[in-house]
C-alpha positions in Angstrom: -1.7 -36.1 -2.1 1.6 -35.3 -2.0 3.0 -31.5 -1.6 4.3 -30.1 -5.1 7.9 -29.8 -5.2 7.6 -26.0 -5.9 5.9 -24.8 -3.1 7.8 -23.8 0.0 7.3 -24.9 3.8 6.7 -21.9 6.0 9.3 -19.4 7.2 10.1 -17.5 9.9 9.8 -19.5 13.0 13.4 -19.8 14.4 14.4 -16.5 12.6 16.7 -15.0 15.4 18.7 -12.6 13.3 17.2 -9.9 11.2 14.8 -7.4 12.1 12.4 -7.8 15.4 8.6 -7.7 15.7 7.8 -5.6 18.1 4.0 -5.6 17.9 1.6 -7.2 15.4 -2.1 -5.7 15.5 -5.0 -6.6 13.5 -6.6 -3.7 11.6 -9.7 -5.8 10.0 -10.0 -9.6 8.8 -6.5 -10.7 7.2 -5.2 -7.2 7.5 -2.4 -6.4 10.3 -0.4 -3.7 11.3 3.3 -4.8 12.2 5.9 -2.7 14.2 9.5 -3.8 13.3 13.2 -2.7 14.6 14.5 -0.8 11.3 16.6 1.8 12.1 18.1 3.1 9.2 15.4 3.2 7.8 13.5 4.9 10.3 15.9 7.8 10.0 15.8 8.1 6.1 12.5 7.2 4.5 10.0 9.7 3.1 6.6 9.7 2.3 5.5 7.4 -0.9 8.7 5.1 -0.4 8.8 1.0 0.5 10.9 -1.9 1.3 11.2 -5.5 0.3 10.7 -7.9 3.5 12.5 -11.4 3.3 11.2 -13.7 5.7 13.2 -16.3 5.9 15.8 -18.4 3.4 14.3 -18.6 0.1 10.9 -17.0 1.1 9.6 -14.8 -1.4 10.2 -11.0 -1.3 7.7 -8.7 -0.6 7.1 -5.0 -1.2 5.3 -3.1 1.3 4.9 0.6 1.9 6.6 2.4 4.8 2.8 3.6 6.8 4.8 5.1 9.6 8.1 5.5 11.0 9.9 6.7 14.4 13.5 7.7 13.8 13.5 8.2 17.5 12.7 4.5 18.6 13.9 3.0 15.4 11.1 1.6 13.9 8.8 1.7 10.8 5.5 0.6 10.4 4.1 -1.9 7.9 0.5 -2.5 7.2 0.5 -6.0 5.1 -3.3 -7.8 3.5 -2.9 -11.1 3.3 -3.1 -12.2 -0.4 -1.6 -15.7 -0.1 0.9 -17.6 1.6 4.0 -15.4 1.9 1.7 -12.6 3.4 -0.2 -15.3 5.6 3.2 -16.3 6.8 4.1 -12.6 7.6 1.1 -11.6 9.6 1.6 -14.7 11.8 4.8 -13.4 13.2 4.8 -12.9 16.9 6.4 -10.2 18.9 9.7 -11.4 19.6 10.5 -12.9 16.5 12.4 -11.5 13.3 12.3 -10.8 9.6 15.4 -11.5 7.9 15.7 -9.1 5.6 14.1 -5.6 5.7 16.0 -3.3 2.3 14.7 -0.2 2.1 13.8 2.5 1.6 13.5 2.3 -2.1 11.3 4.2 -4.7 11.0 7.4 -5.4 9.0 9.7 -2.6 6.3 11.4 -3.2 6.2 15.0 -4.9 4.0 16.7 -2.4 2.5 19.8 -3.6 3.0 22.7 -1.0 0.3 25.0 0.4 -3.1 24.6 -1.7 -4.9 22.0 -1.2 -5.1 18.2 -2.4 -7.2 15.3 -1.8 -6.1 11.8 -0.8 -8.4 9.0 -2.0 -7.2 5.8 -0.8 -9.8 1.9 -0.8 -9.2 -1.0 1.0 -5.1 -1.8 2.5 -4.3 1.4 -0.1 -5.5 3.9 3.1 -2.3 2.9 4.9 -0.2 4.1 1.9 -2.0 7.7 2.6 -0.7 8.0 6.0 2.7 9.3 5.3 1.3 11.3 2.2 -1.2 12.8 3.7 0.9 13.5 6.7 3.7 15.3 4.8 1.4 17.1 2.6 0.3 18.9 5.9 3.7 19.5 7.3 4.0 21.6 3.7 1.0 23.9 4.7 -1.6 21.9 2.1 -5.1 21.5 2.9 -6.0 18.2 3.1 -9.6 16.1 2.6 -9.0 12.9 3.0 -11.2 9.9 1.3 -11.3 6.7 2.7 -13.8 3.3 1.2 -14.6 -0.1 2.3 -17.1 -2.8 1.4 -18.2 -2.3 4.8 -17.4 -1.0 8.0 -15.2 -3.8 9.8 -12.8 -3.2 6.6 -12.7 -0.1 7.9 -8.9 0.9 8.7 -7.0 3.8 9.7 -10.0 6.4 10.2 -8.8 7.6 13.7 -5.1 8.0 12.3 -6.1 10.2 9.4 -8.9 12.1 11.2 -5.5 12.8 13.6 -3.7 14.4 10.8 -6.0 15.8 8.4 -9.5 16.0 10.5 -11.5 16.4 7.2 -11.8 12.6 6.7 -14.5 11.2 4.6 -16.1 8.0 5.1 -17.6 5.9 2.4 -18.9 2.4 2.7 -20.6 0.3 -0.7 -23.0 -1.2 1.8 -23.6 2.0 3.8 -22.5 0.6 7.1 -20.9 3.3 8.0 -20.4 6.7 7.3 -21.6 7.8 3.6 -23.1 4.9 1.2 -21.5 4.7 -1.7 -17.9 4.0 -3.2 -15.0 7.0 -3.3 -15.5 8.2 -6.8 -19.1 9.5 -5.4 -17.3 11.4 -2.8 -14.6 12.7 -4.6 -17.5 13.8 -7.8 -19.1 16.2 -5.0 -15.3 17.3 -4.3 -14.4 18.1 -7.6 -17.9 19.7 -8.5 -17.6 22.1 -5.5 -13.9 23.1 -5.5 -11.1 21.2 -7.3 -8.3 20.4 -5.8 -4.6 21.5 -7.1 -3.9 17.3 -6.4 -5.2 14.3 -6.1 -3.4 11.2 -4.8 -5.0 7.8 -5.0 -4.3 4.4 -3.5 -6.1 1.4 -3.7 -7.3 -1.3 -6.3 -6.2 -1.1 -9.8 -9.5 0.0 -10.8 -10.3 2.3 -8.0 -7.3 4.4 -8.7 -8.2 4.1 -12.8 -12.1 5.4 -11.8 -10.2 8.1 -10.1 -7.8 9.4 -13.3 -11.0 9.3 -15.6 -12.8 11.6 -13.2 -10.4 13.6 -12.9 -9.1 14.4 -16.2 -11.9 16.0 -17.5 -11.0 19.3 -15.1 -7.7 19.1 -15.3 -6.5 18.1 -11.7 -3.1 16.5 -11.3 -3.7 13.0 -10.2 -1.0 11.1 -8.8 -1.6 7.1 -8.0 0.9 4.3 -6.5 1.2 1.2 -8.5 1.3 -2.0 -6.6 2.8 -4.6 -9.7 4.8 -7.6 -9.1 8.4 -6.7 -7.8 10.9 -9.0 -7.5 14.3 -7.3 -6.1 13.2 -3.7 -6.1 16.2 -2.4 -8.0 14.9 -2.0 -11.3 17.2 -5.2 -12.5 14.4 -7.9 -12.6 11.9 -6.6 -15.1 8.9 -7.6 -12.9 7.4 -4.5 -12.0 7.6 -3.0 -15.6 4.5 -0.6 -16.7 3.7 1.5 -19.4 3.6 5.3 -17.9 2.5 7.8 -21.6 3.5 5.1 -23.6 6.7 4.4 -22.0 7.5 1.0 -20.3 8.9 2.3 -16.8 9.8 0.3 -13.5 7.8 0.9 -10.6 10.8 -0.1 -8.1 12.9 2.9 -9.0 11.0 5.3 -11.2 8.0 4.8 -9.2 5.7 3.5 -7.5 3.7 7.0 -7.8 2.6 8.4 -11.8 0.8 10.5 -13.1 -2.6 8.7 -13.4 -3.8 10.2 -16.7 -0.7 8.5 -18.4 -0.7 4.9 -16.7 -2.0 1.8 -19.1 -4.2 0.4 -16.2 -5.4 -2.5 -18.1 -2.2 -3.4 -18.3 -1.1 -3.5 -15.0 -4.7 -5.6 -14.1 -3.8 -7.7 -16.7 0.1 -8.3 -15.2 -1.2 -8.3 -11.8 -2.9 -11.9 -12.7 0.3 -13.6 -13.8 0.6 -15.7 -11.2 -3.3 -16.0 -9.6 -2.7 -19.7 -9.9 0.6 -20.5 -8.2 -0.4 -18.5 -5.1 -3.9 -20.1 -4.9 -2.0 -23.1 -5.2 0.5 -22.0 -2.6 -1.9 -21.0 0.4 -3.8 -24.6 -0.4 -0.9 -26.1 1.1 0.1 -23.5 3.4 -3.4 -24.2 5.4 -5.9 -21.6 6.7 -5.5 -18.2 6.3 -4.9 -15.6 9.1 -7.4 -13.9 9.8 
């Protein structure tokens, strides 16, 4: 069979110019932590904010959140899941090798509330977006309970870091595998029952983050949850990343990616999120195995 005109060979390999990997570490099955040369970046981004990675010419463009940074060694810190062949191709990258284009940081950071307290709920890759968040809301004096889920414990990622920043780290796993059975919402229900939070910031799966708004509207709690639609250019120009935020279509690039989750359309955004299921499946069937 031959290859479909409209899928792309793979990138990256002979990139020499760009942005260097420094390290690539594997967090859990297709999910890896990359360390890349960003400067600016470094010096400027806030918690809540991303970039849009470029691989190579006429790749696709990716947005990924900024986990971590080091002004003082110039480097940020991206965790990426591999979803289909552009992230496949990204996690491949050896140290040593380059990303051509890293712009950033875009968005709008996160309005951390100060003193209090607040609880993070992040599932799945979403944990590595509560790393800068949770570690800014403690540099502002809040106390912070962090909640963390998986289907199981070697999708576990990120417990060491957060129990680093916030020590109060709760575990959940659906299988029980590790640390309390169950899914987040159960965790965050005892939470909210004992002593509700002045926040709650959630990460993760459409639905996880939509489970969390419903339980937490009832009492009242500020909710605030990062939208992962599909983004183009990151500028607020292409349209892709468009949302309805309280009735109001809104771009996630530049008025976002965090909203108030009592006012975001969530079946909406699953609905969006499925737009192109079928060109990427079609995408990674030639790009060959994924990385694991």
């Amino acid at each position: 069979m031959a290859r479909p005109a409209s899928v792309s060979p793979p990138y990256g390999r002979g990139v020499v110019a760009g942005f260097d990997v420094l390290e690539n570490t594997r967090l859990s099955a297709g999910v890896h932590r990359l360390r890349v040369r960003a400067a600016r970046i470094a010096e400027t981004r806030r918690p809540g904010q991303f970039v849009i990675v470029r691989l190579g010419p006429g790749a696709e463009r990716i947005p990924l959140t900024i986990a971590d940074a080091d002004a003082a060694d110039g480097t940020i810190t991206l965790v990426i899941q591999v979803a289909g062949k552009s992230t496949g191709d990204l996690v491949r990258l050896r140290p040593g090798e380059a990303i051509l284009d890293v712009a950033g940081p875009l968005g709008r950071p996160t309005e951390l509330v100060a003193g209090g307290a607040a609880v993070c709920v992040g599932g799945g890759v979403g944990t590595a977006v509560l790393l800068p968040i949770v570690g800014g809301l403690v540099d502002a004096g809040t106390r912070v309970t962090v909640i963390i889920g998986a289907r199981s414990a070697p999708q576990m990622i990120l417990e060491d870091e957060l129990r680093a920043l916030a020590g109060d780290v709760v575990v959940c796993t659906e299988d029980g595998s590790c640390g309390r059975a169950g899914v987040v919402t159960d965790a965050l229900a005892a939470v909210l029952a004992s002593a509700p939070p002045d926040a709650v910031y959630a990460v993760g799966p459409v639905r996880m983050m939509q489970a969390v708004a419903e339980l937490t509207r009832p009492v009242g709690v500020r909710t605030i949850v990062s939208l992962n639609p599909i983004m183009v250019d990151g500028t607020g120009m292409c349209g892709g990343c468009r949302c309805t935020v309280d009735g109001t279509m809104r771009f996630a690039c530049v008025d976002g990616p965090e909203f108030d989750g009592h006012a975001v359309d969530f079946d909406e955004l699953a609905d969006r999120l499925t737009t192109y299921a079928a060109s990427e499946q079609e995408a990674v069937l030639w790009a060959g195995p994924v990385p694991g």
